[in-house]
C-alpha positions in Angstrom: -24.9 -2.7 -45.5 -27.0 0.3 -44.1 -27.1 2.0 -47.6 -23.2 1.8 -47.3 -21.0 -0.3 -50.6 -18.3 -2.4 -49.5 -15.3 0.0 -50.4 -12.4 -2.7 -51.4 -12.3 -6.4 -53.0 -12.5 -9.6 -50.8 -9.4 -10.5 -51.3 -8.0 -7.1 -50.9 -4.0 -6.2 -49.8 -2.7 -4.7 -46.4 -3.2 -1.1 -48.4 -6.6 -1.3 -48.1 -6.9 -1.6 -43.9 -7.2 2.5 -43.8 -10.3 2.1 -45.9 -11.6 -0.4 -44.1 -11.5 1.5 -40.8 -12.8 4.7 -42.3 -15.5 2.4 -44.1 -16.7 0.8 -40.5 -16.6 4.3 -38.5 -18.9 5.4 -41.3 -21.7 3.2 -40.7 -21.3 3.0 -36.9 -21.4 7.1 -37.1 -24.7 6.7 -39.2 -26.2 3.6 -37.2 -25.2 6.1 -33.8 -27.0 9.7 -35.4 -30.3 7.4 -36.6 -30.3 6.1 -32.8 -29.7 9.3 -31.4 -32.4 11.3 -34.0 -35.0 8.6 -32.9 -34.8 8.9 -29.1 -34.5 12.7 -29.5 -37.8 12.5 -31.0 -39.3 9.9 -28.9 -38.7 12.5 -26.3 -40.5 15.2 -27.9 -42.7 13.5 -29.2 -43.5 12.5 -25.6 -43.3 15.9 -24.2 -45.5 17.4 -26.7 -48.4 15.0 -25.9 -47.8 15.4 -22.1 -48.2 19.0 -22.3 -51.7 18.3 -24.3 -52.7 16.4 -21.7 -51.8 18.5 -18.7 -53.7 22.1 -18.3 -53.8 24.7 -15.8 -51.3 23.5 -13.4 -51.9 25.5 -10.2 -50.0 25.2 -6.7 -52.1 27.4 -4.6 -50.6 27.8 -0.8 -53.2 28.2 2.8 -51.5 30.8 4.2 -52.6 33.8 6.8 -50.6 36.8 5.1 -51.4 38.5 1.9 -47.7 38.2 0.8 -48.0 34.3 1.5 -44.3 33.9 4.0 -43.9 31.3 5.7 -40.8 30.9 8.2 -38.5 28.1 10.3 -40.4 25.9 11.3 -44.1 26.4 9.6 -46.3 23.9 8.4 -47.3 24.3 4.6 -51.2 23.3 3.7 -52.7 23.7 -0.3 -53.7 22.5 -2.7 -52.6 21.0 -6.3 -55.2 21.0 -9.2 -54.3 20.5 -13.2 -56.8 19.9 -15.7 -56.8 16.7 -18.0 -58.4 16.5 -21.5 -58.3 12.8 -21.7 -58.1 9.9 -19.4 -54.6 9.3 -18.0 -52.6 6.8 -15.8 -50.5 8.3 -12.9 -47.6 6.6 -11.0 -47.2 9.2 -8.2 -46.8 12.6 -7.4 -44.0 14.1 -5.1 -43.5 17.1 -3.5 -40.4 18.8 -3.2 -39.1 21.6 -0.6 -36.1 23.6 -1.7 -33.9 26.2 0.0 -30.8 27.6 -1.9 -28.5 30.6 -2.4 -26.6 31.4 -4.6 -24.2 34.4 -5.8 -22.0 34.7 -9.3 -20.3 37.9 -10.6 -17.1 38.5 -13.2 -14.1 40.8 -12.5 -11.7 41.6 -15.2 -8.1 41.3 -15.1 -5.0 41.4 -17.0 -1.1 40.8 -16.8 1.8 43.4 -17.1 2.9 44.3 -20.8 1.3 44.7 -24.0 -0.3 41.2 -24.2 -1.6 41.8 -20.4 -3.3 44.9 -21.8 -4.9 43.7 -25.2 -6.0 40.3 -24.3 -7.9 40.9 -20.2 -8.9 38.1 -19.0 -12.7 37.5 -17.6 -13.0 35.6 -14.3 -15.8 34.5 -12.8 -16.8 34.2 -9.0 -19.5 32.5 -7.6 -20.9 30.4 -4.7 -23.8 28.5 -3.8 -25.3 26.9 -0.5 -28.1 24.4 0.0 -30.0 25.0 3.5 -32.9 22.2 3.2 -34.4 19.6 0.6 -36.3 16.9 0.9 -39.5 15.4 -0.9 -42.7 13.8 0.2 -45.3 11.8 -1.8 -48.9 13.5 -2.2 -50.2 10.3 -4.7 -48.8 7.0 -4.7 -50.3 4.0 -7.3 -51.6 1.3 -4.8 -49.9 -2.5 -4.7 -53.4 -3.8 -6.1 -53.7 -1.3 -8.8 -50.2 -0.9 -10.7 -51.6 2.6 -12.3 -54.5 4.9 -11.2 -56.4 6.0 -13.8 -57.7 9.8 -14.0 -60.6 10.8 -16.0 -60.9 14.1 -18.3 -61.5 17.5 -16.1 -60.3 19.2 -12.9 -58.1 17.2 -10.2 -57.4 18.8 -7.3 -54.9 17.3 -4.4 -54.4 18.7 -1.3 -51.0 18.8 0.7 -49.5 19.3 4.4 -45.6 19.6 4.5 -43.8 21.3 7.1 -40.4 23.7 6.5 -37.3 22.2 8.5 -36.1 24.0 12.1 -33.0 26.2 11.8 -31.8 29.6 11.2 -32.5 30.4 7.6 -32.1 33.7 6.1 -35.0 35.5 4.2 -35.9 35.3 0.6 -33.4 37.4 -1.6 -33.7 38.5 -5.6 -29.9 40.9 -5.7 -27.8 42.0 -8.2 -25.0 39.5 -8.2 -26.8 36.7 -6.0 -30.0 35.5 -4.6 -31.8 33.4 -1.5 -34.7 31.4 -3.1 -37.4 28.7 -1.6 -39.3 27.0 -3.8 -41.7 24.0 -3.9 -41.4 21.4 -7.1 -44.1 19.2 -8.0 -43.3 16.0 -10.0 -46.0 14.3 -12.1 -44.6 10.6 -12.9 -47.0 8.4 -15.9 -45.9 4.8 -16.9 -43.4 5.2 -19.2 -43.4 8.8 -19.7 -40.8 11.3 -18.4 -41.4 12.9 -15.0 -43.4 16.3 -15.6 -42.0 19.0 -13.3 -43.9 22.2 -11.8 -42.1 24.9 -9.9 -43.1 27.9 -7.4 -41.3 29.9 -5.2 -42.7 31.2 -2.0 -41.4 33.8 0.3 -39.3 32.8 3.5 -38.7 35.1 6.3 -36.4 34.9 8.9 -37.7 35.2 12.5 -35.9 39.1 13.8 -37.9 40.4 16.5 -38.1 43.8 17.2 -38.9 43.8 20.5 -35.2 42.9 21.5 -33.4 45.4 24.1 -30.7 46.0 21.8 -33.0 46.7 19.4 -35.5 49.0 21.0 -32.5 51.5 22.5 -32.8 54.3 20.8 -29.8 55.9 18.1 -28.0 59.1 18.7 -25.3 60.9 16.8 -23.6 64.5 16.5 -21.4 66.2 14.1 -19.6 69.4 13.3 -17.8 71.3 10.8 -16.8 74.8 9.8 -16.6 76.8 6.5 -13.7 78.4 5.1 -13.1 80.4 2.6 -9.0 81.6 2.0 -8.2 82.8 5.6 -11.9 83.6 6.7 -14.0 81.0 8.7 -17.6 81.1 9.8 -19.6 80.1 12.7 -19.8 76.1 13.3 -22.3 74.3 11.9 -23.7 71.5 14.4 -26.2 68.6 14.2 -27.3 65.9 16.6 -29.7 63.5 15.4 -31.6 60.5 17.1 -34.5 57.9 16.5 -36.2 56.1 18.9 -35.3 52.6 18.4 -33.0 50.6 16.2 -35.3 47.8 15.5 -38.3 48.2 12.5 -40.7 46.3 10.2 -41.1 46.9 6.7 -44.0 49.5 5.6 -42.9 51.8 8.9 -41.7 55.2 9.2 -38.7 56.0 11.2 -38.8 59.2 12.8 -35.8 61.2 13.1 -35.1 64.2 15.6 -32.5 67.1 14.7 -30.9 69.7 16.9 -29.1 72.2 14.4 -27.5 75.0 14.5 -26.3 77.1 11.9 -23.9 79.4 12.3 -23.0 80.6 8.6 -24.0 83.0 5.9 -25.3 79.8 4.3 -28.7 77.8 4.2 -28.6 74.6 4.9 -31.4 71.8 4.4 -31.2 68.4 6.5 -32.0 65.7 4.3 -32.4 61.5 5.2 -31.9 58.8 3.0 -32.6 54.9 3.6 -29.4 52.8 2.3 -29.5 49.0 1.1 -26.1 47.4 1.3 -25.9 44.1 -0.1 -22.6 41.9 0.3 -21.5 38.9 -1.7 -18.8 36.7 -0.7 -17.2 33.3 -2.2 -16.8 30.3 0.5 -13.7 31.6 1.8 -14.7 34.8 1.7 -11.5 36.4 0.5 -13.3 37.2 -2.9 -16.7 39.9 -2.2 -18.9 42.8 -4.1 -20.4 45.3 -2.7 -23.7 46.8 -4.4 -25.5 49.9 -2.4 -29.0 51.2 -3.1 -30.8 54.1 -2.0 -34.6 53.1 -1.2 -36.4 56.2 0.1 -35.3 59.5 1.0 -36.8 62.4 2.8 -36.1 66.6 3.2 -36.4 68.8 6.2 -37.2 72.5 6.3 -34.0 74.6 5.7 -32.6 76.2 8.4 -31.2 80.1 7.9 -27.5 81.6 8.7 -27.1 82.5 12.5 -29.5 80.2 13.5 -29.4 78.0 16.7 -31.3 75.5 18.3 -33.6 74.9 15.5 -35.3 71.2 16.0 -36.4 69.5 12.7 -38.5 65.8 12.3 -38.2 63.9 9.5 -40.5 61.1 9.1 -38.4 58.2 6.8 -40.5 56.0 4.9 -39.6 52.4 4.6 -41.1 50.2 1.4 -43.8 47.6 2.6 -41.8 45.2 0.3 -38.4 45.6 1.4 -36.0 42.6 2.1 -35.7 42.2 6.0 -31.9 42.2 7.1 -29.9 39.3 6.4 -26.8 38.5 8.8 -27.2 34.8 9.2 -25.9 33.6 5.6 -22.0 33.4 4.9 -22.5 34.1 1.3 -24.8 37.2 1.6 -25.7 40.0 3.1 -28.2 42.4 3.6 -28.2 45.6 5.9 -30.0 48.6 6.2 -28.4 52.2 7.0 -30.2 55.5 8.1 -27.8 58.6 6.6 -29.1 61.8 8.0 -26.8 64.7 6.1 -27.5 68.4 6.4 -26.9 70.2 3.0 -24.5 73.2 2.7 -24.0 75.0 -0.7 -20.5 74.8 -1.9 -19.4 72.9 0.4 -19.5 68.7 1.4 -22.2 67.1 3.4 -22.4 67.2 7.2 -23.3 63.4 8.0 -24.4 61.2 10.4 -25.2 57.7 9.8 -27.5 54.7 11.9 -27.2 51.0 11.2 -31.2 49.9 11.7 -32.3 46.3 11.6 -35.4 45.5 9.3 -37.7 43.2 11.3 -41.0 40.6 10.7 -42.0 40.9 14.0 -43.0 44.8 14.8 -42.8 46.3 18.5 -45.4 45.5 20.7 -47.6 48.2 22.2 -48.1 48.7 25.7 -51.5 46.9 27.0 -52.9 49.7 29.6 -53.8 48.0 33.1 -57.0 46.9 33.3 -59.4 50.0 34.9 -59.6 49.4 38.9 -62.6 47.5 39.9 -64.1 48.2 43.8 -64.5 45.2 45.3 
């Protein structure tokens, strides 16, 4: 049977039951891995040829920004075009909109005593949340025709979906976690498996600049003196300010210092732009912080025994940066302005601004329209 001998006599004792079991798991094991081998390779087999078939799978998106975002609410218009090198039957083809995030990162850890120090043990914290999905058909066979039939060269179909109402937060590649849209397109043939296409596309969140809290502008102030043994110099003083709270990527922020110097030192004011991301399990007893410096700027030093000197500092922010993130319970994004003055031998004078990074910038005044005489 199956290449397999008979292993005992037909009229065989109670001795020989062990080898009779062993004998029959043997050729269900090699009747089960010859199954298995041949559907494996079915499947393959079947990929491989759908992948000759299908060429130059595009998804190409309408949209009315070079960085192609779309927010809450927007309806999404393109176009989906493959090439074919032969003729092929198609069941359907669905469309499918996805809104996720997710964050993972491993702590290490150990117990008391000699085992708790050679063997640490890795644990791993992580969280995910779903905001949207749902799918739509762009081709469906018709009842009279079981299977359309496509002939060799370029198809092209277009599509109109529109992204669900709510408060989602913005696209999001981090260290430890991400927020990520994307748009799958499934390709279903008669008795083929279902091809799948995937493409992100960039969300943002709707943050309008021209809130009141947001266009108040920021001040600060801080002091310190120097010591050296039982000597002390003159104070060294700095107020800051910037003239809103609220910006848009690809702006500068301008930022205003009063200083005064009253040591033997020189002292340079210097700004930097801060990225702090937070990522939190579901209960949010379990988080990582991860900070990153974006863009920095320095002022013109000031001398010793000088007072009332005004410095500007115009702080760049990145076209491309991440817009703040404060409506997602596993992440977060926020954006600080830290304005220090720099004193040799000694620490840092700071003052720091929380700013929010907007998508919609600050609208300029309209001037009345010029007085006509009637």
């Amino acid at each position: 049977m199956n290449g397999l001998k008979f292993p005992f006599k037909k009229n065989g004792s109670a001795r020989d039951a062990p080898v009779c079991i062993s004998w029959a798991c043997a050729v269900w094991f090699k009747q089960y891995t010859h199954s298995c081998c041949f559907f494996f390779r079915a499947i393959f087999f079947a990929q491989k040829m759908f992948g000759e078939t299908f060429k130059h799978f595009t998804i190409h998106f309408n949209a009315n920004n070079p960085r192609v975002t779309f927010s809450s609410g927007d309806f999404m218009a393109g176009q989906i075009s493959f090439d074919l090198s032969k003729e092929t039957k198609l069941s359907s083809i669905t469309l499918t909109l996805n809104g996720k995030a997710k964050v993972q990162w491993t702590t290490q850890g150990g117990g008391g005593g000699r085992r708790g120090r050679r063997r640490r043990q890795r644990r791993v914290h992580s969280a995910r949340l779903e905001f949207f999905n749902f799918s739509q058909i762009v081709m469906q066979e018709n009842n009279a025709v079981p299977n359309t039939t496509l002939q060799p060269g370029t198809h092209v179909y277009p599509f109109t979906c529109q992204i669900p109402q709510g408060n989602f937060p913005s696209s999001f590649h981090g260290v430890h976690g991400s927020i990520i849209y994307s748009m799958k397109v499934e390709i279903h043939r008669p008795w083929h498996l279902a091809k799948e296409f995937v493409t992100e596309f960039n969300f943002a969140s709707h943050i309008d600049a021209n809130q009141p809290h947001l266009l108040a502008p920021l001040a600060g102030s801080n002091t310190k003196t120097l010591c050296c043994l039982w000597c002390a110099s003159g104070p060294i003083s700095m107020t800051v300010c910037t003239e809103r709270k609220g910006f848009v990527p690809g702006e500068m922020v301008k930022i205003i210092c009063e200083l005064s110097n009253g040591s033997s030192r020189t002292v340079t004011p210097h700004a930097t732009l801060i990225q702090k991301q937070m990522f939190y399990t579901h209960n949010k007893c379990n988080r990582r912080l991860q900070m990153k410096n974006l863009a920095s700027v320095d002022g013109q030093p000031v001398n010793p025994s000088s007072s009332e000197v005004y410095s500007d500092m115009m702080l760049p922010i990145p076209p491309n940066t991440t817009l703040t993130i404060s409506n997602c319970p596993i992440l977060e994004v926020d954006y600080t302005v830290d304005v220090s003055l720099r004193i040799r031998g000694s620490t840092d004078l700071k003052v720091l601004f929380p700013i929010v990074l907007c998508n919609i910038p600050v609208y300029a005044p309209q001037p009345p329209p010029p007085y006509q005489q009637q």
